[in-house]
BALOVO-688776 format. One line per field, with one value per atom (N, C-alpha, C): x negated, y negated, z; residue number from 1; residue in three letters; chain; atom name. Coordinates in Angstrom, 2 decimals, decimal comma. Atoms other than C-alpha are relative to their C-alpha. Example, Ala and Ser with C-alpha at 12.3 -4.5 7.8 and 13.67 -1.06 7.14 Angstrom:
% residues 2
px	[-0,89;-12,30;-0,90;0,82;-13,67;0,77]
py	[1,19;4,50;-1,20;1,19;1,06;-1,09]
pz	[0,00;7,80;0,00;-0,06;7,14;0,73]
nr	[1;1;1;2;2;2]
rest	[ALA;ALA;ALA;SER;SER;SER]
kette	[A;A;A;A;A;A]
atom	[N;CA;C;N;CA;C]
END
This chain:
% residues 176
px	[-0,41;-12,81;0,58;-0,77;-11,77;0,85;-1,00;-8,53;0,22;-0,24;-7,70;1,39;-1,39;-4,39;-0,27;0,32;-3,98;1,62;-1,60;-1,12;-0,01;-0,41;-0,30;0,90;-0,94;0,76;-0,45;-0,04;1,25;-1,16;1,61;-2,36;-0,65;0,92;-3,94;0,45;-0,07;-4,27;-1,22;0,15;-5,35;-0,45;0,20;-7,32;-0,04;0,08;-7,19;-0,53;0,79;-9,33;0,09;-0,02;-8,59;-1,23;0,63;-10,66;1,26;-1,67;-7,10;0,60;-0,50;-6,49;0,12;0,08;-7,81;-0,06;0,28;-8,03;-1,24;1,56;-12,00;0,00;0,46;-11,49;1,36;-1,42;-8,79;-1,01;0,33;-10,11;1,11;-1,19;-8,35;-1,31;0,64;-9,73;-0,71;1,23;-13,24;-0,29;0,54;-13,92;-1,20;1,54;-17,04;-0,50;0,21;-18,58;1,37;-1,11;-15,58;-0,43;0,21;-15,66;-1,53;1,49;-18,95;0,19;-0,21;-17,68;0,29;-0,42;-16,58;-1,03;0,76;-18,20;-0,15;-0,09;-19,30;0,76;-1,61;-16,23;1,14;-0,94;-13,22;1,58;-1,20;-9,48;1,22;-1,65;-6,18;0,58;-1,10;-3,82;0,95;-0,74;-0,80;-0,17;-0,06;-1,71;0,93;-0,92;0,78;-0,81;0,87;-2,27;0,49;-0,03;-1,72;1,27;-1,30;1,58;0,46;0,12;1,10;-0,67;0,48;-0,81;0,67;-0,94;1,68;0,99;-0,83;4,39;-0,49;0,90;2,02;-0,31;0,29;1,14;1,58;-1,69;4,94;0,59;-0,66;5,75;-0,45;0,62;2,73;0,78;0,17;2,84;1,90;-1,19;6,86;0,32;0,08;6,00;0,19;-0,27;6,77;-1,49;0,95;4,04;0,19;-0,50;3,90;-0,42;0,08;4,54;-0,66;1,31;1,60;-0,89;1,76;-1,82;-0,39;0,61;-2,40;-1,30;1,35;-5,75;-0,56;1,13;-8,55;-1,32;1,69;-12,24;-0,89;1,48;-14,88;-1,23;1,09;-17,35;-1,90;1,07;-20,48;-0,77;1,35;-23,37;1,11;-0,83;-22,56;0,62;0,17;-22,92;1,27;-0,82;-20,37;1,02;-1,08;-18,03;0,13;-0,43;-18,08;1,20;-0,66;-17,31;1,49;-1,51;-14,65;1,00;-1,05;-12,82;0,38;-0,48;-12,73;1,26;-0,65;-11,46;1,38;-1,37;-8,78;1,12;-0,87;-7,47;0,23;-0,08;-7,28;2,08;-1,18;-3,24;0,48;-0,70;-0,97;0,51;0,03;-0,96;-0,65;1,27;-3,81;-1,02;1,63;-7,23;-0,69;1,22;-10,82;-1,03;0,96;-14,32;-0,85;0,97;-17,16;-0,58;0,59;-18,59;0,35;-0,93;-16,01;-0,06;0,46;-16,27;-1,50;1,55;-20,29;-0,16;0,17;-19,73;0,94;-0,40;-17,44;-0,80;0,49;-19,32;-1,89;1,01;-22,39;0,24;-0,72;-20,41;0,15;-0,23;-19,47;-1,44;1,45;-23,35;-0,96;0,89;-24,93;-0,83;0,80;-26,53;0,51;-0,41;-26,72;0,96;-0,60;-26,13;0,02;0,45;-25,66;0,35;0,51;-26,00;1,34;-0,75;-22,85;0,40;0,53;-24,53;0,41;-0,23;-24,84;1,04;-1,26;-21,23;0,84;-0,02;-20,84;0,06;0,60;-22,41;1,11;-0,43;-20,88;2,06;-1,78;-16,90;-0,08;-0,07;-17,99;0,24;-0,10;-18,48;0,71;-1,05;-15,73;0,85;-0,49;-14,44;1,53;-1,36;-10,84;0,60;-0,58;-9,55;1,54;-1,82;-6,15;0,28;-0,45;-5,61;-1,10;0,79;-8,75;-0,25;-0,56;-7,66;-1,37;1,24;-11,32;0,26;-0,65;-8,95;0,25;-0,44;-8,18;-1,28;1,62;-11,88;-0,19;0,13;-12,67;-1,34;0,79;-15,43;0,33;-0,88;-15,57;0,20;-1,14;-14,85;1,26;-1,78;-11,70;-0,61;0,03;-13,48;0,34;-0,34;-11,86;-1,57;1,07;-15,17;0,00;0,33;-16,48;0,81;-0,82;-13,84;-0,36;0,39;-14,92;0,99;-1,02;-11,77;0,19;-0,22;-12,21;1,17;-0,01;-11,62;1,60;-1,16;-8,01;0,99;-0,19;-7,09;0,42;0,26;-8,03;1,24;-1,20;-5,75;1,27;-1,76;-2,74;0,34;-0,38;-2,99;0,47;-0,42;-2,91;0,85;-0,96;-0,37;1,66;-0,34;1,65;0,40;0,14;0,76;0,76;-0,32;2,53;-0,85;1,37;-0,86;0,09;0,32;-1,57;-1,49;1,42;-4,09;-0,11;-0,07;-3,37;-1,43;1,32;-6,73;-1,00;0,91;-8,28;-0,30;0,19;-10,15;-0,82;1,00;-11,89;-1,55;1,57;-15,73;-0,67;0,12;-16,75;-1,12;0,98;-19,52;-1,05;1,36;-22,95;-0,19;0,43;-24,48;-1,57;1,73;-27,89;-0,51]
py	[1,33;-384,32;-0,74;1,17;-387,19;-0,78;0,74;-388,57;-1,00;0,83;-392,03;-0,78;1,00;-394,13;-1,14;1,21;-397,66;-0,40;0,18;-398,75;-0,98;1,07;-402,01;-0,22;-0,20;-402,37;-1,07;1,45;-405,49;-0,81;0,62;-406,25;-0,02;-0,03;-405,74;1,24;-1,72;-403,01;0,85;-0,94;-399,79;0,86;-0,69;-397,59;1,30;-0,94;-393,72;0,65;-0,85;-391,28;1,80;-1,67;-387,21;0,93;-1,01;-383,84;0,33;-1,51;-382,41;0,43;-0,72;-380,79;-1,23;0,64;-383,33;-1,34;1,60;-387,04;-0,11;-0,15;-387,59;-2,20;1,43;-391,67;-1,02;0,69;-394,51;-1,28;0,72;-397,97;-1,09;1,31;-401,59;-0,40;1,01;-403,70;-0,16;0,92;-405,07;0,13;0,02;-404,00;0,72;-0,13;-403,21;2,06;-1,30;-399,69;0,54;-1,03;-399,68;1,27;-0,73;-396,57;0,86;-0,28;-395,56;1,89;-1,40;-391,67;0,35;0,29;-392,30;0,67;-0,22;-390,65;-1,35;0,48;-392,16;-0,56;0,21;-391,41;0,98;-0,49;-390,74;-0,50;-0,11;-390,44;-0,89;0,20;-392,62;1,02;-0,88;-389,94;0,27;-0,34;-388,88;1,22;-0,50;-385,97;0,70;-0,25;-384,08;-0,54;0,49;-384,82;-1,58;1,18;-388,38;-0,74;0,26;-388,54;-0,24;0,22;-387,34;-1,08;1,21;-389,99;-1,18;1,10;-392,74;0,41;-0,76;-391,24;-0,30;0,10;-391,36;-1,42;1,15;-394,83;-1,01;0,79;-396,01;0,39;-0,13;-394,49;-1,10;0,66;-396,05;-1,71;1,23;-399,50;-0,68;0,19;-399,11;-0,41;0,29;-399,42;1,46;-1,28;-395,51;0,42;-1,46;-392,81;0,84;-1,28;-390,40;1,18;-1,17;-387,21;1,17;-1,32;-385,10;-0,99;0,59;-386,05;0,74;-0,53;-385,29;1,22;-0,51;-382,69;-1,17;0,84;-384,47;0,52;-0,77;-383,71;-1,46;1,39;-385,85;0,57;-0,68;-385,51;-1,18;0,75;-386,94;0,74;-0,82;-386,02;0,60;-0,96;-383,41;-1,04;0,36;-386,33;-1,20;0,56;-388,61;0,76;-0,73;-385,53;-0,20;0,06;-385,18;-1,39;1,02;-388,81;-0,21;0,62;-389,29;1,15;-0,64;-386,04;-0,53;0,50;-387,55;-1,17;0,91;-390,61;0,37;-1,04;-388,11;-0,13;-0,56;-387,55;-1,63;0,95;-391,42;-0,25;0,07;-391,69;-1,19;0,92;-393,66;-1,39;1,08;-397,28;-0,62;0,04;-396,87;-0,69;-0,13;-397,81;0,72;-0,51;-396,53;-1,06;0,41;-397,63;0,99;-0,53;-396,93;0,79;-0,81;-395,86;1,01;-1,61;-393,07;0,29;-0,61;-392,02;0,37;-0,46;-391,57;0,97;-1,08;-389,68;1,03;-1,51;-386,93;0,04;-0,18;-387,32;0,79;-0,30;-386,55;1,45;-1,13;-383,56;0,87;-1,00;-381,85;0,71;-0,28;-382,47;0,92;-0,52;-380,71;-1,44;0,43;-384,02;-0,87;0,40;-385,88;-1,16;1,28;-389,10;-0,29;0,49;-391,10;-1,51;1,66;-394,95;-0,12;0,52;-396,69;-0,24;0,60;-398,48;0,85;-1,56;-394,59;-0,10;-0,36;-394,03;-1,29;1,10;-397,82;0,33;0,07;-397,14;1,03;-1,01;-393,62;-0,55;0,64;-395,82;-0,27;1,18;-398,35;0,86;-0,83;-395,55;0,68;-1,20;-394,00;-0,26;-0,48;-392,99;0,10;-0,42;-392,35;-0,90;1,10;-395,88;0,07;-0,10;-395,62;1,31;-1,10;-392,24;0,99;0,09;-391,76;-1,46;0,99;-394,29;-0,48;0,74;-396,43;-1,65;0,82;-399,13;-0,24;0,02;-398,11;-0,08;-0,15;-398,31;-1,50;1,06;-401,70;0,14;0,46;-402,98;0,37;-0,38;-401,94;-1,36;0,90;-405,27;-0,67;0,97;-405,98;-0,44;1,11;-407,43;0,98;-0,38;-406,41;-0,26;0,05;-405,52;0,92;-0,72;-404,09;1,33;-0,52;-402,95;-0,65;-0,26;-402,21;-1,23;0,56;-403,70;-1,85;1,32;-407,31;0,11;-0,20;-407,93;-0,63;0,82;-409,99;1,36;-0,66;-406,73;1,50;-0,30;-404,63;-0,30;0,70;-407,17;0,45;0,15;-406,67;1,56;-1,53;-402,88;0,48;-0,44;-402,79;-0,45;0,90;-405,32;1,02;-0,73;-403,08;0,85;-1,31;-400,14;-0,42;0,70;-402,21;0,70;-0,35;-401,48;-1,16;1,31;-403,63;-0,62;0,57;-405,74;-1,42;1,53;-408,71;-0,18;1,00;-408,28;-0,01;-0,20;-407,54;-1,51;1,14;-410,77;0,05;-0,06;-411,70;-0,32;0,99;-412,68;-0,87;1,45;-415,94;0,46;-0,58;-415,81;-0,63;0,69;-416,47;-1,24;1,19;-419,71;0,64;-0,19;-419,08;-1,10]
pz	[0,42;139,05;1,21;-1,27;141,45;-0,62;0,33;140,89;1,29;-1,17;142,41;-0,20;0,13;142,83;0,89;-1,31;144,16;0,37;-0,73;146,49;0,40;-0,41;147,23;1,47;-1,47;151,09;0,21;-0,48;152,71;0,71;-0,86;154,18;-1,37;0,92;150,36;-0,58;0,50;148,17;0,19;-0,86;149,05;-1,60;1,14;146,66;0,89;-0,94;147,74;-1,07;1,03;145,92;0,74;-0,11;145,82;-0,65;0,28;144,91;-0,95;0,59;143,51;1,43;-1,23;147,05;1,12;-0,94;149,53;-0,11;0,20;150,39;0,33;-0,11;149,92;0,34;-0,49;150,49;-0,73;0,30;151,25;0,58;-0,46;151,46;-0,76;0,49;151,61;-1,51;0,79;148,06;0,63;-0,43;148,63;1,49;-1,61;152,38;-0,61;-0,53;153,52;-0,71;0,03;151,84;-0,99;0,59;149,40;-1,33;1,25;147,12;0,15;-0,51;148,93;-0,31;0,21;148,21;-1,33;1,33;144,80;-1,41;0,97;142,02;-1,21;1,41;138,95;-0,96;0,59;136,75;0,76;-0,62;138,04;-0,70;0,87;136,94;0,71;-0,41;137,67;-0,44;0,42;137,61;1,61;-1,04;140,09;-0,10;-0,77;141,75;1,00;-1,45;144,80;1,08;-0,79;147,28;0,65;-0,36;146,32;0,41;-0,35;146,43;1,24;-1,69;149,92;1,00;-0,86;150,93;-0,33;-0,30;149,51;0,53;-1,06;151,29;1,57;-0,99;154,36;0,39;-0,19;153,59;0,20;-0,20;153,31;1,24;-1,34;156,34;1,19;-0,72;158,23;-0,08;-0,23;157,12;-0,23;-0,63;157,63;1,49;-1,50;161,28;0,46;-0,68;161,93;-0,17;0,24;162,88;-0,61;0,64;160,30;0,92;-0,16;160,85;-0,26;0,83;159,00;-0,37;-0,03;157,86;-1,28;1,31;154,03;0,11;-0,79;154,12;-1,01;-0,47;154,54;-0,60;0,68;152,78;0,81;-0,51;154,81;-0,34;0,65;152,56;0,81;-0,34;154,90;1,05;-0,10;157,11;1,50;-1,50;160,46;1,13;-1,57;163,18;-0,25;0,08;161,18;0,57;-0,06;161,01;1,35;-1,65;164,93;0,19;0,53;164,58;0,38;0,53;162,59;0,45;-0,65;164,12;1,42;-1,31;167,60;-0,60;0,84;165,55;0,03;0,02;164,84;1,23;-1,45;168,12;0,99;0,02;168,79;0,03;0,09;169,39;-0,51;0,88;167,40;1,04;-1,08;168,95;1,27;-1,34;171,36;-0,60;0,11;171,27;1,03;-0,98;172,85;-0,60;-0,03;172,90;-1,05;0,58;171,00;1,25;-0,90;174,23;0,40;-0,78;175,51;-1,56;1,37;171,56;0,36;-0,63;172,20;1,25;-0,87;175,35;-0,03;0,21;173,89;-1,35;0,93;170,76;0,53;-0,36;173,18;0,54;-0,59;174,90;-0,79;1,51;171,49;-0,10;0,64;170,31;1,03;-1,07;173,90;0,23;-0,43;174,50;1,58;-1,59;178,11;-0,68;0,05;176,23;-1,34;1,70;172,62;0,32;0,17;171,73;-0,56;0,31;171,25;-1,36;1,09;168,56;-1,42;1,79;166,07;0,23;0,30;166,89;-0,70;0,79;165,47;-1,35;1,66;162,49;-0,11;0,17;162,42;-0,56;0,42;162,24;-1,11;1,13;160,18;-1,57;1,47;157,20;-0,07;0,10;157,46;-1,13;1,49;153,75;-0,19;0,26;154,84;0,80;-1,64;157,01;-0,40;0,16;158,03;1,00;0,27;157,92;1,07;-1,60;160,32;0,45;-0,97;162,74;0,11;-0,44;162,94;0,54;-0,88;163,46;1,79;-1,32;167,00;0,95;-0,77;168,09;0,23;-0,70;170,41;0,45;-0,26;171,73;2,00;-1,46;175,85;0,43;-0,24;176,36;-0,40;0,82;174,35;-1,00;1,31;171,19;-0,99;1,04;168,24;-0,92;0,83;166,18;-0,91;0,95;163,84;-1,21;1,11;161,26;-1,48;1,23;157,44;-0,89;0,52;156,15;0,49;-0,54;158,33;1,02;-1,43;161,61;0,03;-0,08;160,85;-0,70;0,34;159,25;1,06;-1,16;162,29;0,93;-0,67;164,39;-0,33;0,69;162,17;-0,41;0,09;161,74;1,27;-1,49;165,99;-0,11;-0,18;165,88;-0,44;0,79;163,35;0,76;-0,71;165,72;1,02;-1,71;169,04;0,46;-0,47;170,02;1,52;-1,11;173,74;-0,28;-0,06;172,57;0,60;-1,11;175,22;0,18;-0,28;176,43;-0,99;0,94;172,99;-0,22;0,83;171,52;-1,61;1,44;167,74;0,57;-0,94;169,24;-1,06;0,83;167,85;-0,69;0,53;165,17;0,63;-0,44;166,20;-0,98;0,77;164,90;-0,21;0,25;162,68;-0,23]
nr	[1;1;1;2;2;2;3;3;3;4;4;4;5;5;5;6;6;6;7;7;7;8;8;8;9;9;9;10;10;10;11;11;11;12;12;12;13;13;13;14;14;14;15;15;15;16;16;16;17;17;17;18;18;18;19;19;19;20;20;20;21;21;21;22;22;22;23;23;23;24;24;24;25;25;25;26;26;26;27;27;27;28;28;28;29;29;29;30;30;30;31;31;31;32;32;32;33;33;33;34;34;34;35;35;35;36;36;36;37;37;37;38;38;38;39;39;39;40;40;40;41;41;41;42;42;42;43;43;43;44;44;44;45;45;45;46;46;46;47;47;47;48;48;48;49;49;49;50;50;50;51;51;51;52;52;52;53;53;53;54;54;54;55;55;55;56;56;56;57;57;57;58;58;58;59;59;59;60;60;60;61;61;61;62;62;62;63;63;63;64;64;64;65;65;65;66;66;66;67;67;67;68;68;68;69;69;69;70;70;70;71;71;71;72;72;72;73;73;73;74;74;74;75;75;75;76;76;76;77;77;77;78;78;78;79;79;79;80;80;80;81;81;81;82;82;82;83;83;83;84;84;84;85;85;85;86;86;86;87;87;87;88;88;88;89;89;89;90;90;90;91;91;91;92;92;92;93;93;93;94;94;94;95;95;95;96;96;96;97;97;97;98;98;98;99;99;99;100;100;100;101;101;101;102;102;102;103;103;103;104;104;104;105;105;105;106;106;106;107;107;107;108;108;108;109;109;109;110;110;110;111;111;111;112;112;112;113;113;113;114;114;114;115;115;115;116;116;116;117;117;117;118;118;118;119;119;119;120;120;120;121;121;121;122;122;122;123;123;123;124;124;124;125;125;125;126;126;126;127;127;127;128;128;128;129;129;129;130;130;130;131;131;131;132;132;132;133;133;133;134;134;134;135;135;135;136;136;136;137;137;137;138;138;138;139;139;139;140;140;140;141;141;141;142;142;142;143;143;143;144;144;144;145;145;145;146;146;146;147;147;147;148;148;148;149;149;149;150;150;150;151;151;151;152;152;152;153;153;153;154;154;154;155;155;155;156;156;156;157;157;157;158;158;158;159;159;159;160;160;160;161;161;161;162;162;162;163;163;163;164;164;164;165;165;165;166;166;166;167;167;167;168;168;168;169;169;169;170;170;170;171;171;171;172;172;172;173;173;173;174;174;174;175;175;175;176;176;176]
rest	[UNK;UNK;UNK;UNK;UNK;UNK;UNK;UNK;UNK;UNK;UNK;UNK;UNK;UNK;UNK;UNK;UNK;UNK;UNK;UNK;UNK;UNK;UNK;UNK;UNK;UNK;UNK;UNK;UNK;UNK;UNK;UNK;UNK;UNK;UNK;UNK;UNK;UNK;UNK;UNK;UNK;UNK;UNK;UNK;UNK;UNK;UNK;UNK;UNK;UNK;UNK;UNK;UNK;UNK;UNK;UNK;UNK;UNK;UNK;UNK;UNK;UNK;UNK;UNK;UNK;UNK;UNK;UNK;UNK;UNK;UNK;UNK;UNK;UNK;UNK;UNK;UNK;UNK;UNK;UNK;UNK;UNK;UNK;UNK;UNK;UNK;UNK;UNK;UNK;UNK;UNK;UNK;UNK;UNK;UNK;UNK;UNK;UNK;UNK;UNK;UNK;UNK;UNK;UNK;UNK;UNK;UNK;UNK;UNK;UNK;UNK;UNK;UNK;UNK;UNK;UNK;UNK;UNK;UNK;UNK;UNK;UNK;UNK;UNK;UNK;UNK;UNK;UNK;UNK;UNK;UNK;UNK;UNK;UNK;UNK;UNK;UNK;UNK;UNK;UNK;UNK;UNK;UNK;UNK;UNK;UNK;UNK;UNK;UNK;UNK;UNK;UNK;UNK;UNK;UNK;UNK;UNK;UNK;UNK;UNK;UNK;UNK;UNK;UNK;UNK;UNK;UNK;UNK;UNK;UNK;UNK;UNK;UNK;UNK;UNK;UNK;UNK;UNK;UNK;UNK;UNK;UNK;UNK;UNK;UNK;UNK;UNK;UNK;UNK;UNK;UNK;UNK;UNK;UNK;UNK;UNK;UNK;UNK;UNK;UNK;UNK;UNK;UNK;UNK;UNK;UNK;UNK;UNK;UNK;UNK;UNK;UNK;UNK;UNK;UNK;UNK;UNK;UNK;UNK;UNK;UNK;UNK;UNK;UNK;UNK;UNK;UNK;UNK;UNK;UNK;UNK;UNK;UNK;UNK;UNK;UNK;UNK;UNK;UNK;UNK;UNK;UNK;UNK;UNK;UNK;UNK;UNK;UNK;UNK;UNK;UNK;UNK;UNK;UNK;UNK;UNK;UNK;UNK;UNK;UNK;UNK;UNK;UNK;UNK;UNK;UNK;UNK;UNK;UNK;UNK;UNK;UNK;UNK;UNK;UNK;UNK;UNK;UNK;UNK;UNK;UNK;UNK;UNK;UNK;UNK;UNK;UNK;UNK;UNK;UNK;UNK;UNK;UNK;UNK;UNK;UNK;UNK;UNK;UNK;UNK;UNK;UNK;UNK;UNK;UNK;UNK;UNK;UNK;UNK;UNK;UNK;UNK;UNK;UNK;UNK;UNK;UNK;UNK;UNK;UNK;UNK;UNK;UNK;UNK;UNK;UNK;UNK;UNK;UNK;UNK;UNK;UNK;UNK;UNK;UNK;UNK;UNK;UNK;UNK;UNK;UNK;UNK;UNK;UNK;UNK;UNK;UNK;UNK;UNK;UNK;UNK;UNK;UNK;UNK;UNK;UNK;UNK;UNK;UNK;UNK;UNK;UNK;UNK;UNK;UNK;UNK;UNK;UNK;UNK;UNK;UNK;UNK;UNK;UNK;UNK;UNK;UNK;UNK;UNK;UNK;UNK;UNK;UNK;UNK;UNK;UNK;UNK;UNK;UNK;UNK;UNK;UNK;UNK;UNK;UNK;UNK;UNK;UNK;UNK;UNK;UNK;UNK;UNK;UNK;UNK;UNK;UNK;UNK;UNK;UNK;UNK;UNK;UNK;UNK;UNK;UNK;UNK;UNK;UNK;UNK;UNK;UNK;UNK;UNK;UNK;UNK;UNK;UNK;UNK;UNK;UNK;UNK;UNK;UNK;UNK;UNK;UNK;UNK;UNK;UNK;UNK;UNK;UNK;UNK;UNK;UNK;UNK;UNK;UNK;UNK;UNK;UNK;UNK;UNK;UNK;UNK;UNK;UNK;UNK;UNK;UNK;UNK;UNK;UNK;UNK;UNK;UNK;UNK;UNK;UNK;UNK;UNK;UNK;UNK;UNK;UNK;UNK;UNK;UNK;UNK;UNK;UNK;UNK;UNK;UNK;UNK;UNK;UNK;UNK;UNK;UNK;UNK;UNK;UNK;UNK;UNK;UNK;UNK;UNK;UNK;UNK;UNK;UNK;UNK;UNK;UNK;UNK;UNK;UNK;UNK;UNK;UNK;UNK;UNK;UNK;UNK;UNK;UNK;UNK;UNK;UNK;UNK;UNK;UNK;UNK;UNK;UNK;UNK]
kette	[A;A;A;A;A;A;A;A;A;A;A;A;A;A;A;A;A;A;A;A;A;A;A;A;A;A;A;A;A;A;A;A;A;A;A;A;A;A;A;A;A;A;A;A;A;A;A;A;A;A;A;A;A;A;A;A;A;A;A;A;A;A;A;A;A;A;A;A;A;A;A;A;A;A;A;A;A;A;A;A;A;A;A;A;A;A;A;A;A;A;A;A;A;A;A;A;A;A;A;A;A;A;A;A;A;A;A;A;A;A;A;A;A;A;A;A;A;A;A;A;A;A;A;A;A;A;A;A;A;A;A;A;A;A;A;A;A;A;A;A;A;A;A;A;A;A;A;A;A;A;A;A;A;A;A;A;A;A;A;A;A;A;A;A;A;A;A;A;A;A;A;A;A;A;A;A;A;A;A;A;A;A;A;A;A;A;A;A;A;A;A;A;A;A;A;A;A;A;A;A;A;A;A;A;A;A;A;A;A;A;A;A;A;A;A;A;A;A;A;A;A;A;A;A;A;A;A;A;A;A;A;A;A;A;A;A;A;A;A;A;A;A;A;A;A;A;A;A;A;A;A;A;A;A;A;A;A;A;A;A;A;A;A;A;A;A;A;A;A;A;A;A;A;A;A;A;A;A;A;A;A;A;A;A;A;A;A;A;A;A;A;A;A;A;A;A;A;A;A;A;A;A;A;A;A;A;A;A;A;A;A;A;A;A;A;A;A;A;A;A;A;A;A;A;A;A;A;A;A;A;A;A;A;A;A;A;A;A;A;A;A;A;A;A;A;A;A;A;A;A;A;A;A;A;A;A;A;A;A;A;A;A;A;A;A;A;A;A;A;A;A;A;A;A;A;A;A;A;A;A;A;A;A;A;A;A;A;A;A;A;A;A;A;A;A;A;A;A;A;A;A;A;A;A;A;A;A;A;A;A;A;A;A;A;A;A;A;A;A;A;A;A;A;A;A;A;A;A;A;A;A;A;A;A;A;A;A;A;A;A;A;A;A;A;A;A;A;A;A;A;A;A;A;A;A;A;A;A;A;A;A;A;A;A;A;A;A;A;A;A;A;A;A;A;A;A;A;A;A;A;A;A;A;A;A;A;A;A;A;A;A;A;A;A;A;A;A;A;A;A;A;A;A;A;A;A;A;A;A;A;A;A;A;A;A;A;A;A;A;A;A;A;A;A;A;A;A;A]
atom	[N;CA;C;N;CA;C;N;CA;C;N;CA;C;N;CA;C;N;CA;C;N;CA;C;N;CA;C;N;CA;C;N;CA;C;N;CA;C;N;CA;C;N;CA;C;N;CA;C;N;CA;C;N;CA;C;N;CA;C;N;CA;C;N;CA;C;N;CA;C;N;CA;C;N;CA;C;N;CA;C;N;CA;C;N;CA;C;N;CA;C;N;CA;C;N;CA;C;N;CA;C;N;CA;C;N;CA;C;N;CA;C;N;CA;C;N;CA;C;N;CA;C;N;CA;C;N;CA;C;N;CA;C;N;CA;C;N;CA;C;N;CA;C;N;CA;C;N;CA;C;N;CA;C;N;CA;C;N;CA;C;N;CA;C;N;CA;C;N;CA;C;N;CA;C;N;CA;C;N;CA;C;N;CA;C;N;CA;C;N;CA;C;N;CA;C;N;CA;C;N;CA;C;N;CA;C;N;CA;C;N;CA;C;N;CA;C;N;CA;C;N;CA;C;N;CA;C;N;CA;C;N;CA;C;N;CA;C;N;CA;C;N;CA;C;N;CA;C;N;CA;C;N;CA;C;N;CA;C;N;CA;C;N;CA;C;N;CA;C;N;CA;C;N;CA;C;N;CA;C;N;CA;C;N;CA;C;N;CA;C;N;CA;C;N;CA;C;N;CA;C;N;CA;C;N;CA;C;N;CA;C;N;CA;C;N;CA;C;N;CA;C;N;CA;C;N;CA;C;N;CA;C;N;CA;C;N;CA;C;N;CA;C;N;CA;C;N;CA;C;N;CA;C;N;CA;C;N;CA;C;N;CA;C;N;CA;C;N;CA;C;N;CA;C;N;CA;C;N;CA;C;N;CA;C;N;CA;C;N;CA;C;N;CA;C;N;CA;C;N;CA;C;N;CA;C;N;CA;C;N;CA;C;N;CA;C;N;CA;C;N;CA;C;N;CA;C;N;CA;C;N;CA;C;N;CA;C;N;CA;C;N;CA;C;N;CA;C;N;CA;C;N;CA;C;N;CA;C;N;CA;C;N;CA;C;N;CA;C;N;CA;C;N;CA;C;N;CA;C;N;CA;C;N;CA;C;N;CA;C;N;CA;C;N;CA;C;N;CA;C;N;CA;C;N;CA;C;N;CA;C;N;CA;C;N;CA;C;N;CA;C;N;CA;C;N;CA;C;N;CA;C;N;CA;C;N;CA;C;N;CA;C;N;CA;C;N;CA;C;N;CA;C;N;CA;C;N;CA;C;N;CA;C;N;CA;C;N;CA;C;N;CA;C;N;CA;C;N;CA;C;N;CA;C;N;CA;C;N;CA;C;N;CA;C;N;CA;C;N;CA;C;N;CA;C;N;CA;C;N;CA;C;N;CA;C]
END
């Protein structure tokens, strides 16, 4: 059974969905791919799991780094997992690139090289935001891109983080 709770934190609310043991998916309301892990039917109920992750979430969006990391179920394909574990190791208030992500994500895999682009995609679906930091992932020039949750969201989670995003920018939309 998948039990889910929703939490209201100051950017939106926040739905988080458990196994019983693990956190299988935390997304803001209505972003991009919400609920994309989500069974069918599933249960509001409180949980310890979930508990752990509001706890987790009150610390965060207190302005502190928590101190532990609920477990985690990333229920998706091998090349995400690589992924979203580098993701992992992403320090509290930093960012990286999609590109230095792709070249330990290429290092892990035995390959010479990988496309920016897959490790793109590979963020964007990530089932657990927050909690794997996909936030802290930039563009190698400074553009705040491609976050699930919206890019003003993104901003205000680094911001949150006293993240240095002086030289980060939003990149204007194309005209069609």
């Amino acid at each position: 059974m998948t039990y889910t709770y929703h939490y209201d934190s100051p950017l939106g609310g926040v739905t988080i969905a458990s196994n019983g043991k693990e956190i299988t998916g935390l997304w803001f309301d209505g972003q991009k791919y919400f609920g994309l892990t989500l069974p069918e039917h599933y249960e509001e109920k409180h949980v310890p799991v979930l508990e752990e992750a509001r706890r987790w979430l009150d610390l965060y969006f207190g302005g502190k780094e928590p101190d532990f990391t609920p477990p985690l179920s990333m229920e998706t394909t091998a090349f995400r997992k690589v992924v979203w574990k580098i993701l992992l190791t992403i320090p509290y208030g930093q960012t990286t690139t999609y590109g230095e992500i792709a070249q330990k994500a290429a290092a892990q895999m035995g390959l010479e090289n990988m496309s920016a682009q897959a490790v793109g995609g590979a963020v964007g679906h990530n089932a657990i935001s927050l909690m794997i930091p996909c936030h802290r992932v930039v563009g190698t020039n400074g553009s705040l891109t491609g976050y699930a949750g919206g890019i003003e969201k993104k901003r205000k989670l680094l911001i949150l983080e006293k993240a240095d995003i002086s030289t980060c920018f939003v990149p204007k939309k194309k005209a069609r």
